[in-house]
Residue, then its C-alpha position, 0 to 999 in steps of 0.5 A: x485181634x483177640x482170638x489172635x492174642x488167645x492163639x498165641x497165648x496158646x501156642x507158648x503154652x503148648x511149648x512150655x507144656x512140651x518143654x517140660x514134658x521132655x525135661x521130665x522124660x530126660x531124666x527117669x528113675x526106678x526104685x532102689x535096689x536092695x542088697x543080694x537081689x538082681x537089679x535091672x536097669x529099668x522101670x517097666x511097671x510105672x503106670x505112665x508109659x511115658x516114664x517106663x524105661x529099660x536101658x537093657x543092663x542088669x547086675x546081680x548085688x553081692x550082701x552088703x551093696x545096695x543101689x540108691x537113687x537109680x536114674x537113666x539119662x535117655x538124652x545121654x544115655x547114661x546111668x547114675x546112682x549111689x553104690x552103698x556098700x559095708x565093708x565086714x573086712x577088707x576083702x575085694x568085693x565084685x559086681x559084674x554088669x551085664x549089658x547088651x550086644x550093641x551101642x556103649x553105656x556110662x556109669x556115673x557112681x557116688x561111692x558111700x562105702x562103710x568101714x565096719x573092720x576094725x582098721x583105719x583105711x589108708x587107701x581103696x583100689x578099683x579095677x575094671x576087667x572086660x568078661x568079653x574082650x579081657x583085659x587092658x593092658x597098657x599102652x591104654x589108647x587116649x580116648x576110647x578103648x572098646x574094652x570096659x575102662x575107668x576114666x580118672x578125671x571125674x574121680x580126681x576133684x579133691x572136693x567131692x571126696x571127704x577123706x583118701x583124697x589123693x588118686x593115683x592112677x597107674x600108667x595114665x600119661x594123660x590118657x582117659x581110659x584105664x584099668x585101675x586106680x587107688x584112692x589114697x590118704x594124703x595124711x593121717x587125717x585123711x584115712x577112712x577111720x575103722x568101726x563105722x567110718x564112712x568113705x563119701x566121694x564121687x564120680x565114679x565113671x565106668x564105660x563099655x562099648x561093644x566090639x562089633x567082634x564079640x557077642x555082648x557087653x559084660x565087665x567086672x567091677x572090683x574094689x578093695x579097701x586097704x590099710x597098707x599105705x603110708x601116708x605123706x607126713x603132714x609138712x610139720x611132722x616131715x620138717x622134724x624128722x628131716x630136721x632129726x635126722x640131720x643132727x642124727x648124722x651131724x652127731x655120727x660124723x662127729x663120732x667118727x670124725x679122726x683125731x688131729x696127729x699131733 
């Protein structure tokens, strides 16, 4: 009886033991990568093989853009990491990922962007263009188009966003896939404020897949800050200006209201 409770004692921690093994292995990580340098999507110098990975992507970081906290799901096959990037002006900054010639890739992205200009930032546009398929142009197909696309629905939670909370995406009609989208400032209070403000919000959720037609995967990534748009007043402000403006034009028709004949 005893060898038999020991037997099975063993067996549950065998399991556990192989359990946690594919826990650990589900989720695997790779060092930071720095600004101006190639970042691979691998880890293939960690010295236990079973943490060595390469998930066949790689992207060279223009100055200012920095990768943190790298991981590659290999149960979903997806990648993840905070994209940090500063902003010196407001001109658009690309990142081009380079990818294999077969099979599709996630991209889960926390944006933690720095405004180091000297103006509030009201809104912040991205766009994606496929290098090997062109570009997507509308009608976007509803679920997966080959050509690299942004999906909006991960990026809409108001939560996860500290400031230009409101996302506007061009065309969608209830489509998954698409070539742009624009963060916007739902008031004065929501802009992204110059000199150090920092822009926190997540998820950015990029998706390729290979055309059987063309030879590899390859996609720029674009994004823009902006000062241009206005914000929607706060619900008080907008009441007195409608209010102003009604007496502006009760006051106007009085003036030119014609006088009675006598």
């Amino acid at each position: 009886m005893f060898w038999k409770t020991s037997l099975y004692t063993l067996l549950i921690i065998a399991s556990l033991s192989r359990c946690a093994s594919l826990a650990r292995a589900a989720t695997l990580t790779r060092p930071d990568c720095a600004a101006n340098q190639l970042c691979e999507f691998k880890n293939s110098t960690d010295p236990d093989p079973a943490k060595r990975w390469d998930a066949l992507w790689k992207t060279m970081l223009p100055g200012g853009v920095q990768f943190t906290g790298i991981t590659w799901d290999t149960v979903r096959e997806e990648l993840s990491f905070t994209k940090k990037i500063a902003f010196a002006n407001n001109n658009a900054v690309t990142i081009t990922f380079d990818g294999p010639a077969a099979g599709r890739m996630y991209f889960n992205i926390k944006e933690e962007a720095t405004n180091n200009t000297n103006s509030d930032w009201t809104d912040f546009h991205f766009e994606i263009f496929d290098k090997i398929e062109g570009a997507l142009l509308a009608p976007f197909n509803d679920d997966h188009p080959t050509k690299a696309h942004l999906h909006p629905k991960p990026f809409s939670d108001k939560t996860k966003k500290n400031k230009l909370k409101r996302l506007d995406v061009p065309g969608k009609e209830g489509n998954n896939g698409v070539p742009k989208m624009t963060a916007l400032a739902e008031d004065k209070d929501d802009v992204v404020p110059k000199n150090g403000g920092v822009w926190m919000a997540e998820t950015l959720r990029l998706h390729d897949i290979v055309d059987a037609q063309k030879k590899n995967m390859q996609f720029d990534f674009i994004e823009t800050p902006s000062t241009d748009y206005k914000p929607i007043p706060e619900p008080a402000t907008a009441g007195l200006i409608a209010m102003a403006g009604l007496i502006g034009y009760g006051f106007v028709r009085r003036i030119r209201a014609p006088r009675a004949r006598v």
